[in-house]
C-alpha positions as CSV (number, residue, x, y, z in Angstrom):
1,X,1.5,17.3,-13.0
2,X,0.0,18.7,-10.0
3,X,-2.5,20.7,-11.8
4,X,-4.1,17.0,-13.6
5,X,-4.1,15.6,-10.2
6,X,-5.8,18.5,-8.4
7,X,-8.5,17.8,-11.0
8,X,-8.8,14.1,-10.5
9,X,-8.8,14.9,-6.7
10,X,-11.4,17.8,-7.6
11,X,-13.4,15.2,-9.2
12,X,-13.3,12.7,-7.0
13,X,-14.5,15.0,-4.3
14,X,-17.0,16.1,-6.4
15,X,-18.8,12.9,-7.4
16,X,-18.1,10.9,-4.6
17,X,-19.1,13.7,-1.5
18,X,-22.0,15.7,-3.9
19,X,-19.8,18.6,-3.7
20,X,-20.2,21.6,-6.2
21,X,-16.9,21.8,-8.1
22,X,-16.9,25.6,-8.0
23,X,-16.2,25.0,-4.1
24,X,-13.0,23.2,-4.4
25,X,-9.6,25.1,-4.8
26,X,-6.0,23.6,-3.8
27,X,-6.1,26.0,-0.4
28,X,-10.1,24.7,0.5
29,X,-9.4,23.2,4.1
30,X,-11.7,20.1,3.9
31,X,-12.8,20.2,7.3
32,X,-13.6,23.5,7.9
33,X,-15.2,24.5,4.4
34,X,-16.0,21.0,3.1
35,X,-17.8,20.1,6.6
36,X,-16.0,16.8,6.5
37,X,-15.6,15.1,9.7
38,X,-14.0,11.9,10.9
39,X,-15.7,9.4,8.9
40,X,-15.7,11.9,5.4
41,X,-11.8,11.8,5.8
42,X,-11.3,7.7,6.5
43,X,-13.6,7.7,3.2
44,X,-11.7,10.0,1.4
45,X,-8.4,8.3,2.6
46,X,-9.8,5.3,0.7
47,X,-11.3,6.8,-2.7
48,X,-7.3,8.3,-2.6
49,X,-6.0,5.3,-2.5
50,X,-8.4,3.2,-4.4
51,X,-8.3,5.8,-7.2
52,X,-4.3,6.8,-7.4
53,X,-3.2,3.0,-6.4
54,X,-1.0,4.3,-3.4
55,X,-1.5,3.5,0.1
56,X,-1.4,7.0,2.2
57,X,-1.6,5.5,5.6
58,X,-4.4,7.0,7.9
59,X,-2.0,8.4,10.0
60,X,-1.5,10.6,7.4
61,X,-4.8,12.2,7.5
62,X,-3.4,14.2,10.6
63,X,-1.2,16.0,8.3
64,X,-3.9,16.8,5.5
65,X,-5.9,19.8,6.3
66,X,-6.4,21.3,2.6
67,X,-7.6,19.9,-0.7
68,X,-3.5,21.2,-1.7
69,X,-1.8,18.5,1.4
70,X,-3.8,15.8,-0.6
71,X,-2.8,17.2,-3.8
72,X,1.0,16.7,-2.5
73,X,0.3,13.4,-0.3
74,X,-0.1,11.7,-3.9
75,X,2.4,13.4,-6.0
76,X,4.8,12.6,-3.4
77,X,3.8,8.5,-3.5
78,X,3.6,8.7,-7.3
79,X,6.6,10.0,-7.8
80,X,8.1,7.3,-5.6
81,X,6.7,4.9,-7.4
82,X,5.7,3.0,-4.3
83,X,3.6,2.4,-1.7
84,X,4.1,4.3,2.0
């Protein structure tokens, strides 16, 4: 399961923040190698949870570092079956 959601999260990134696919692996740190700041993250926090129907809350984005902490942020809330 966490390889098709790496590659929704992969495509996400990809349409959404013009970034070539070939760029994004599960240990790419997005700030550091994606050159996201502040902003880029709130608006990947919400193309997460508009796309996967889970509410990671922004506090969470303190925690996610790599494309790989996403990966596991929404496996863990699927998998739950419910919001956190």
């Amino acid at each position: 399961m966490e390889a098709k959601l790496f590659e929704r999260v992969k495509k996400l990134l990809a349409e959404r923040f013009a970034i070539d696919p070939a760029r994004i692996h599960l240990q790419t740190h997005i700030q550091k190698e994606l050159n996201f700041d502040s902003m880029d993250a709130l608006d990947l926090l919400l193309a997460v949870n508009e796309e996967f129907s889970i509410r990671v809350p922004e506090q969470a984005l303190e925690n996610i570092n790599t494309v790989s902490d996403i990966v596991d942020a929404i496996a863990s809330g699927t998998a739950r079956g419910v919001h956190f």
